[in-house]
C-alpha positions in Angstrom: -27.0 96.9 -52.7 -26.5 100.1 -54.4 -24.5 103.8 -52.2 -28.2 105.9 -52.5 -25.5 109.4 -53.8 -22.3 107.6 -54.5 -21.3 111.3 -55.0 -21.1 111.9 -51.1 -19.5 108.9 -49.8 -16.8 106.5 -50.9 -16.8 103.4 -48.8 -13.1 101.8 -49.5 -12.5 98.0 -49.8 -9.3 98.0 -48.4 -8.7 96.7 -44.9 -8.7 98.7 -42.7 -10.3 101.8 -44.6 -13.5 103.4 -42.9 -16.1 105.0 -45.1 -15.8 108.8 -45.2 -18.2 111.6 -47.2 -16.8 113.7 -49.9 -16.7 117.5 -49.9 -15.1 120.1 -51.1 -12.5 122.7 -50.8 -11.7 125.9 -52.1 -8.2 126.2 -53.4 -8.4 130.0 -52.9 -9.5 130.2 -49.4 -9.2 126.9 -47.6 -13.9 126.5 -47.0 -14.8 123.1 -47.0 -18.3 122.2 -47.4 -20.8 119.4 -48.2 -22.3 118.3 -50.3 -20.0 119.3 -53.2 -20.4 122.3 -54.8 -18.9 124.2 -58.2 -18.3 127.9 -56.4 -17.1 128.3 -52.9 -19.6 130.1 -50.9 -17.4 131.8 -49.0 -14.9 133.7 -51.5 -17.0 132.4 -54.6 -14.5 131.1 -56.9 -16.0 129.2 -59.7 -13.7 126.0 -60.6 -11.7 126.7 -57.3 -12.9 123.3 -55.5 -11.3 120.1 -55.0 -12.5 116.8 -53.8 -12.0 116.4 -50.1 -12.7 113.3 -47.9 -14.4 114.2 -44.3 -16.2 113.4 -42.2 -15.2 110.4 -40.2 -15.9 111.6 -37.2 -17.8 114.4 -35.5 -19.5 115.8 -32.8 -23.3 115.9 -32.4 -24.7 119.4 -32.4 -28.8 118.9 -32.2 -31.0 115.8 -32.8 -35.0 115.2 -32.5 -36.9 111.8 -32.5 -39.2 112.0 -35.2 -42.5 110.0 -34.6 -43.9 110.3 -38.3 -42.4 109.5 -41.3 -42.8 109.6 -45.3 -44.1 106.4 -46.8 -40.9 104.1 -46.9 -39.3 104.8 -43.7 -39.8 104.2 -40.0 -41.1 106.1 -37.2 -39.6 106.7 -34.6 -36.4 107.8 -35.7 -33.1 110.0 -34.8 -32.7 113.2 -36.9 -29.2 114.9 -36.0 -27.0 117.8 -37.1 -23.3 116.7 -36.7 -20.7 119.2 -36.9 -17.6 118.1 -38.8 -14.0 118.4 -37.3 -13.2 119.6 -41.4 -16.2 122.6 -40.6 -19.6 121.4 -42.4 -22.5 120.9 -40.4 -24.3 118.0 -41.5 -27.5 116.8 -41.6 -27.3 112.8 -40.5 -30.1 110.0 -39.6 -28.5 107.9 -36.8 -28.0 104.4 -37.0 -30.7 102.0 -37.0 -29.0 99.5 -33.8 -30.0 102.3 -31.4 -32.5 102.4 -29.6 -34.8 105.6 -30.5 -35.8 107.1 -27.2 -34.8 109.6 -24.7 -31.4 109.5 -22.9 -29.6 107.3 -26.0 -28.1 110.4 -27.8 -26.6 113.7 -25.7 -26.0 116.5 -27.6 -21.6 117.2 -28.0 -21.2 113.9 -27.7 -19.0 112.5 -30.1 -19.8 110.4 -33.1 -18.9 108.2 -35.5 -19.7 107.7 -39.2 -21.5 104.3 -40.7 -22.7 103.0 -44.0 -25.8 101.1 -43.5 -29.3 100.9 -45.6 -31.6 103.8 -45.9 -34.6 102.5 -44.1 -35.7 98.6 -42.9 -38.3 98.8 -45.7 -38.6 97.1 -49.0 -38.5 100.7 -51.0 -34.9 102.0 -49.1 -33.4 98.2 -48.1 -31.1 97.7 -50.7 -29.9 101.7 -50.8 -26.6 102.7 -48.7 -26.3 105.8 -46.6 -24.0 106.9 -44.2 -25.5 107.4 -41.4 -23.5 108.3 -38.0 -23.3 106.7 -34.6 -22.1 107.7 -31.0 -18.6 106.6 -31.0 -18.7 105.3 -27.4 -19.1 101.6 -26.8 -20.8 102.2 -23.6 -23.4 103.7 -25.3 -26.3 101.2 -25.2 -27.2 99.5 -28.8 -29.4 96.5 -29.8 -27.7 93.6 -29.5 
């Protein structure tokens, strides 16, 4: 298995460590984003950014079910905007152990990030993405 954009995410082999995205910040001005970026878009410093890691956790602004899909993926699916405690809002799929239908996801709840493959399909199988999760147990999952 192979991260999909090992430039975005480090997953950590330590114990303990939990997978986190990589951003930036701007030296000068304190904006974070994601994906990384050479010029802050906020004050526009060019070589102002440094490496960040976010994204752990976060809180689930919008999502959709979407019933069609490109060739390699699955339909139905979870497509969410997470907002970041760091400040990004980020595009995520949700993970693939819940159940995609009405009622499992409620937008501001709070969420968790994974590292799981792309799609359950022989083109995306073997590709790692962090996807991100509702970080209540009670939240109903596949067993």
């Amino acid at each position: 298995m192979k991260i999909l954009n090992p430039d975005n995410l480090r997953v950590s082999t330590e114990p303990g460590a939990t997978p986190c995205l990589l951003g930036n910040r701007c030296q000068q001005c304190g904006t974070i984003v994601f994906p990384k970026m050479p010029v802050c878009p906020s004050c526009h410093r060019n070589g102002a950014m440094e490496e960040v890691e976010i994204g752990r956790t976060g809180r689930l602004y919008s999502h959709t079910i979407a019933h069609f899909a490109p060739k390699g993926f699955i339909a139905p699916s979870f497509q969410a905007f997470i907002d970041l405690p760091e400040g990004p809002r980020v595009f995520s799929l949700i993970g693939s152990k819940y159940p995609v239908e009405r009622g499992v996801l409620e937008d501001g709840m709070e969420m968790r990030l994974i590292v799981e493959p792309l799609a359950d399909t022989p083109e995306h199988r073997d590709e790692l993405t962090y996807k991100y999760v509702p970080a209540s147990k009670a939240t109903r999952a596949k067993a």
